[in-house]
C-alpha positions in Angstrom: 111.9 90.5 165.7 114.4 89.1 163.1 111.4 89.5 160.1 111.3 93.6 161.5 115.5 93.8 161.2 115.0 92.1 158.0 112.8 94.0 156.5 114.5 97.3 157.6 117.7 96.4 156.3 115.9 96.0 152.8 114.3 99.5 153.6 117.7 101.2 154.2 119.0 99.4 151.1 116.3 100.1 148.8 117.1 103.7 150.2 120.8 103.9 149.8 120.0 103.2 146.4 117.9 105.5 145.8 120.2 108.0 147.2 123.1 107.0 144.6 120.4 107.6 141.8 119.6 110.6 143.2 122.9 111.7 143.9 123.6 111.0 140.2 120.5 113.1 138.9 121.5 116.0 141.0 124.9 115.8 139.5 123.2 115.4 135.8 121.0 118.8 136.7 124.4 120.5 138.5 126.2 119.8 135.1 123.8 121.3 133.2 123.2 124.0 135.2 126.8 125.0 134.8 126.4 124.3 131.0 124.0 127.2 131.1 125.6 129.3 133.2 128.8 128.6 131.0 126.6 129.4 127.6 125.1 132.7 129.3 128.4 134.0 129.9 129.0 134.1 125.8 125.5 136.5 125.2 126.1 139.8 123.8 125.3 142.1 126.2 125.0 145.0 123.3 121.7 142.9 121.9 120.0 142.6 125.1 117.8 144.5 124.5 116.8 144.6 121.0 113.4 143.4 119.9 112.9 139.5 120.6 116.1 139.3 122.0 115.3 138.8 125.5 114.7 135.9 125.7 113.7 132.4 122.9 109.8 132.3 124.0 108.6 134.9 121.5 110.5 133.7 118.4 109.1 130.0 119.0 105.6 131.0 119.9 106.2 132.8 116.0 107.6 129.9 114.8 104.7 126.9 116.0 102.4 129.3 114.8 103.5 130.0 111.0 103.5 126.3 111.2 100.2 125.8 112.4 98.6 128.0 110.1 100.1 127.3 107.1 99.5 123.3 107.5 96.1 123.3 109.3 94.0 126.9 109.5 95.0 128.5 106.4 94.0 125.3 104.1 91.1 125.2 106.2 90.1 129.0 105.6 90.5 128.6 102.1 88.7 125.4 102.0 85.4 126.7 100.7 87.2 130.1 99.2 88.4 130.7 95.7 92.3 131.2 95.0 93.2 135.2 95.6 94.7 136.7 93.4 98.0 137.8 95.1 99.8 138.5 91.9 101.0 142.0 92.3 101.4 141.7 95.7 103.9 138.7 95.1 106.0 140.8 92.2 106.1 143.6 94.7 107.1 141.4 98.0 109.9 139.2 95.8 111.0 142.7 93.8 111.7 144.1 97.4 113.2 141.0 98.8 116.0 140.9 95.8 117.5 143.9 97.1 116.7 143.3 100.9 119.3 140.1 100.3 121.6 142.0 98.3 121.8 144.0 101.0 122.8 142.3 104.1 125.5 140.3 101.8 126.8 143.6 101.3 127.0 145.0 104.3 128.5 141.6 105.8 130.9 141.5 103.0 132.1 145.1 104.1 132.3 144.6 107.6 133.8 141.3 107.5 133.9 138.6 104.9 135.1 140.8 101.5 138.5 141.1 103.4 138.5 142.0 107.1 137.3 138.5 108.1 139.6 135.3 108.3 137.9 132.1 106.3 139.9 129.8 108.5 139.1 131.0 111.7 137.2 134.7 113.1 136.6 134.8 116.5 133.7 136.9 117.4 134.4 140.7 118.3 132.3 142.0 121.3 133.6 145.2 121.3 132.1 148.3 120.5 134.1 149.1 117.4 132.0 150.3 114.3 132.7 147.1 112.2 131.8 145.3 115.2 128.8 146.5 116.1 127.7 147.1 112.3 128.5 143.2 111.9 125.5 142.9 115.1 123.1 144.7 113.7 123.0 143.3 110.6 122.7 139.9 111.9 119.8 140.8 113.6 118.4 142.0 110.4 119.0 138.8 109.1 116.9 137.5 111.9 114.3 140.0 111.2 114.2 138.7 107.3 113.9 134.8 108.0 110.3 136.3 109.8 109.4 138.3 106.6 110.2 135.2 104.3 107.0 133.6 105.9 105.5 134.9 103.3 106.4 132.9 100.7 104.4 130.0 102.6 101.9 133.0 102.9 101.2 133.2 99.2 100.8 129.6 98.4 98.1 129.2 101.4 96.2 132.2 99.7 96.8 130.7 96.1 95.6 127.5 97.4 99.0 125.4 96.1 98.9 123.1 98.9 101.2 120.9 96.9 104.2 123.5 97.2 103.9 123.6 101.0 106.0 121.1 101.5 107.4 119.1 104.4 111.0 120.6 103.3 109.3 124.4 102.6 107.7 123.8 106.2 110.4 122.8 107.9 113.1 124.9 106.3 111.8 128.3 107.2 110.0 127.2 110.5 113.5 126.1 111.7 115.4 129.2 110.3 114.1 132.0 112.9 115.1 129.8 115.9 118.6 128.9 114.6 119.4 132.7 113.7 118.0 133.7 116.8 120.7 131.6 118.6 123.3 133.2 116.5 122.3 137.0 117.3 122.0 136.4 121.1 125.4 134.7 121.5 128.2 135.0 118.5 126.6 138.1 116.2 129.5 138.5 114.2 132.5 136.0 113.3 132.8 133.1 111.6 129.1 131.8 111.9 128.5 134.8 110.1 129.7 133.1 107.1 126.3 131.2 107.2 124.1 134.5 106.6 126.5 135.8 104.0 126.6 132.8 101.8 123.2 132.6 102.5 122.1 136.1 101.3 123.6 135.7 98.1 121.6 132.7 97.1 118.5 134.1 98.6 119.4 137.4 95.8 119.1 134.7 92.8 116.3 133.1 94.3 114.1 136.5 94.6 115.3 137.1 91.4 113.6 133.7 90.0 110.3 134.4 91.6 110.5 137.9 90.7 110.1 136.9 87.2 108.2 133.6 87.3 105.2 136.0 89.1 104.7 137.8 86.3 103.2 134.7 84.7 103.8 131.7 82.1 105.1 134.0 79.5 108.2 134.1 81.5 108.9 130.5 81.1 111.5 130.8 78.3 113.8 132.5 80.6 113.2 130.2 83.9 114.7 127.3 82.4 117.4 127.3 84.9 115.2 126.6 88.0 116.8 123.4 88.2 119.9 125.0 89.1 119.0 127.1 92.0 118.3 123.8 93.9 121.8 122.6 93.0 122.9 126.1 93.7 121.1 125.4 97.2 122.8 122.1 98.0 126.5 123.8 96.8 125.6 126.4 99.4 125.4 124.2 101.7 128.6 122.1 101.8 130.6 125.6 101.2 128.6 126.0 105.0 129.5 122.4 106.5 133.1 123.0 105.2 133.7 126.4 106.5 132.0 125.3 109.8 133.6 122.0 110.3 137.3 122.9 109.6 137.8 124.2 113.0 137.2 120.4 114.4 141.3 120.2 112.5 142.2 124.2 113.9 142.7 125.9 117.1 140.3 128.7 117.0 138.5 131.1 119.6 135.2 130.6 118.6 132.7 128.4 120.7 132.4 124.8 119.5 129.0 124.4 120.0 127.7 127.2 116.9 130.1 125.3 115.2 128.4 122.0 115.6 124.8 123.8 115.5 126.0 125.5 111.8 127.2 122.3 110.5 124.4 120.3 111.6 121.9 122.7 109.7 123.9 122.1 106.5 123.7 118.1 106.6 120.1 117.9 107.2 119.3 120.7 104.3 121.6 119.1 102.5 119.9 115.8 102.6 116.4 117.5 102.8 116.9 119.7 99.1 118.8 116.7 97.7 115.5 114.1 98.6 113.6 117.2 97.0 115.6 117.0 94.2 115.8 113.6 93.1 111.7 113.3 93.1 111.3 117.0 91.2 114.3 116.2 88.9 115.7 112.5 88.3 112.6 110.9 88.9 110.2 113.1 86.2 113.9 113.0 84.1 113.4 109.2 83.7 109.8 109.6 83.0 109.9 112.2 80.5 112.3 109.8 78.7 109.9 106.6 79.1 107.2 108.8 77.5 109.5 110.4 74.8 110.6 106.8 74.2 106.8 106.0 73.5 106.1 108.9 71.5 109.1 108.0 69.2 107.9 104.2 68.7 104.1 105.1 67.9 104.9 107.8 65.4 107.6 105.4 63.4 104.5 102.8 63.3 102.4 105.1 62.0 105.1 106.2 59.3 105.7 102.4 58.1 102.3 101.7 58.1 101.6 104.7 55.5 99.6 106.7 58.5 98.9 110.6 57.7 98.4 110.6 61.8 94.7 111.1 61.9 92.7 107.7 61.7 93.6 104.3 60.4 91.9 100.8 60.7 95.1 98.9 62.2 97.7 100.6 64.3 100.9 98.6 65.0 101.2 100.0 68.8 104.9 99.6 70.2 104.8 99.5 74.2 108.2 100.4 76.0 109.3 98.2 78.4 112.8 99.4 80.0 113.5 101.3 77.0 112.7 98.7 74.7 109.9 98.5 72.0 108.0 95.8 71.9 105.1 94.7 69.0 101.4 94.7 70.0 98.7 94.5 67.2 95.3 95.9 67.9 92.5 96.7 65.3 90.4 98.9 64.8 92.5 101.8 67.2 92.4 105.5 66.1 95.9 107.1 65.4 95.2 109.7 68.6 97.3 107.3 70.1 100.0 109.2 69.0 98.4 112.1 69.8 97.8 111.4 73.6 101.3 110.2 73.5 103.0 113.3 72.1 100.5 114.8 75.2 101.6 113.1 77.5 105.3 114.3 76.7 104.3 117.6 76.6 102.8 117.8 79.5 106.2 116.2 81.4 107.8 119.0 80.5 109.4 118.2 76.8 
């Protein structure tokens, strides 16, 4: 009898706490349920019911599936196919996509951020006023556009330039959709908006860029500033984690949580194009030296040692080590040395 009360009183422990812990989980799903209920309240009834704005299935079932194709059935579709030749196609989409930018920074500019809008702080307006509802729809078309910039992924699937799909091209417009989507369902319009407008701009330079690098390598002598647009990227970026994170310091009616959401997207791009550019810029920088320094040494042996560059029975071969020649005789080595060195140069960009 004492081994049955025993045991029982370990039962009814064991379930008392169980019942904490499952007190404390229904609390856990209470608080979020409110958190939900608290987010719903901000969605702008006057996009209900514009396409893909009913709910976030349809814009993520777009999203996985860019991604999907462009990293696993695309490469495997063009597996056994030749490149196609997209080349018109590309000069028309980036010609169009210039003005499609320039655009929607326009119209944001005149229905809030070229005067109307506060930097510091612009709650949303969810009235029905023109500038209001102008500000709405063109952030839906923003939406629309991060869909139609798939295409850029598009084209280097079909040109088979698997290298240039990146994890950073990947994940940057795969992400983009989703975020906006956020933004047109609950804050279309006010200071978030600053995002797209910023945004838009860079995206006119950009379209620019490839407009003219599609028309082929004759362009090259006027696309030496390609560099640039990646620093122009990464400026873009803090101007966003700036403008977003100032209203930690500022009493302002606009919901925290975009704020957070904004400025999060700016960090990790920022990180993202900044890894991007220290292995497509400083790194090949330092190499293109190293080889330059090469090319410098060998051709100065060959001068002193009364070379006309083609052939010669002893070459005095300097090696660079950290930037420093260093004397190695060989006979009997053809002078192409220099030749494959001034190749190698070249072909690094110099």
């Amino acid at each position: 009898m004492a081994l049955i009360l025993e045991e029982s009183k370990h039962y009814y422990v064991n379930l008392m706490d169980k019942g904490d812990e499952l007190i404390k989980f229904c609390k856990v799903i209470n608080g979020l349920n409110n958190s939900l209920i608290s987010v719903c309240r901000f969605t702008d009834e006057r996009v209900q019911n514009w396409p893909l704005m009913q709910g976030p299935l349809p814009t993520v079932s777009i999203c996985l599936s860019y991604v999907i194709f462009v990293k696993v059935l695309g490469p495997q579709l063009m597996k056994n196919r030749d490149p196609l030749n997209v080349r018109w196609l590309m000069i028309f989409y980036n010609f169009v996509m210039v003005f499609v930018s320039l655009y929607i920074f326009v119209k944001l500019g005149i229905h809030g951020w070229f005067g109307k809008y506060d930097y510091s702080c612009q709650p949303v307006d969810y009235s029905n006023s023109e500038d209001a509802v102008e500000m709405a729809s063109i952030c839906w078309w923003y939406y629309i556009t991060k869909f139609i910039e798939f295409a850029d992924t598009l084209f280097f699937v079909m040109r088979k330039k698997s290298t240039h799909v990146s994890t950073l091209h990947v994940i940057h417009h795969g992400v983009m959709p989703m975020s906006v989507w956020w933004g047109v369902k609950f804050t279309p319009g006010g200071h978030s908006t600053f995002f797209a407008f910023i945004n838009s701009l860079i995206h006119v330079l950009m379209y620019i860029y490839y407009f003219l690098a599609s028309f082929g390598p004759q362009m090259n002598k006027y696309l030496r500033w390609k560099k640039y647009m990646t620093s122009i990227q990464m400026v873009q970026f803090v101007m966003i984690f700036v403008h977003s994170f100032q209203l930690l310091f500022r009493e302002c009616n606009y919901p925290r949580g975009f704020m957070w959401w904004i400025g999060f997207h700016a960090v990790l791009f920022w990180f993202l194009f900044w890894d991007f550019y220290k292995n497509a810029y400083l790194k090949s920088s330092l190499k293109r030296s190293s080889n330059s320094t090469f090319f410098a040494c060998a051709q100065t042996e060959s001068l002193l040692n009364g070379m006309n560059g083609e052939a010669a029975s002893i070459v005095r071969q300097r090696k660079v080590k950290n930037g420093i020649c260093s004397e190695d005789r060989n006979d009997n080595m053809y002078s192409s040395t220099v030749k494959n060195s001034y190749s190698d140069v070249h072909n690094n960009g110099l």
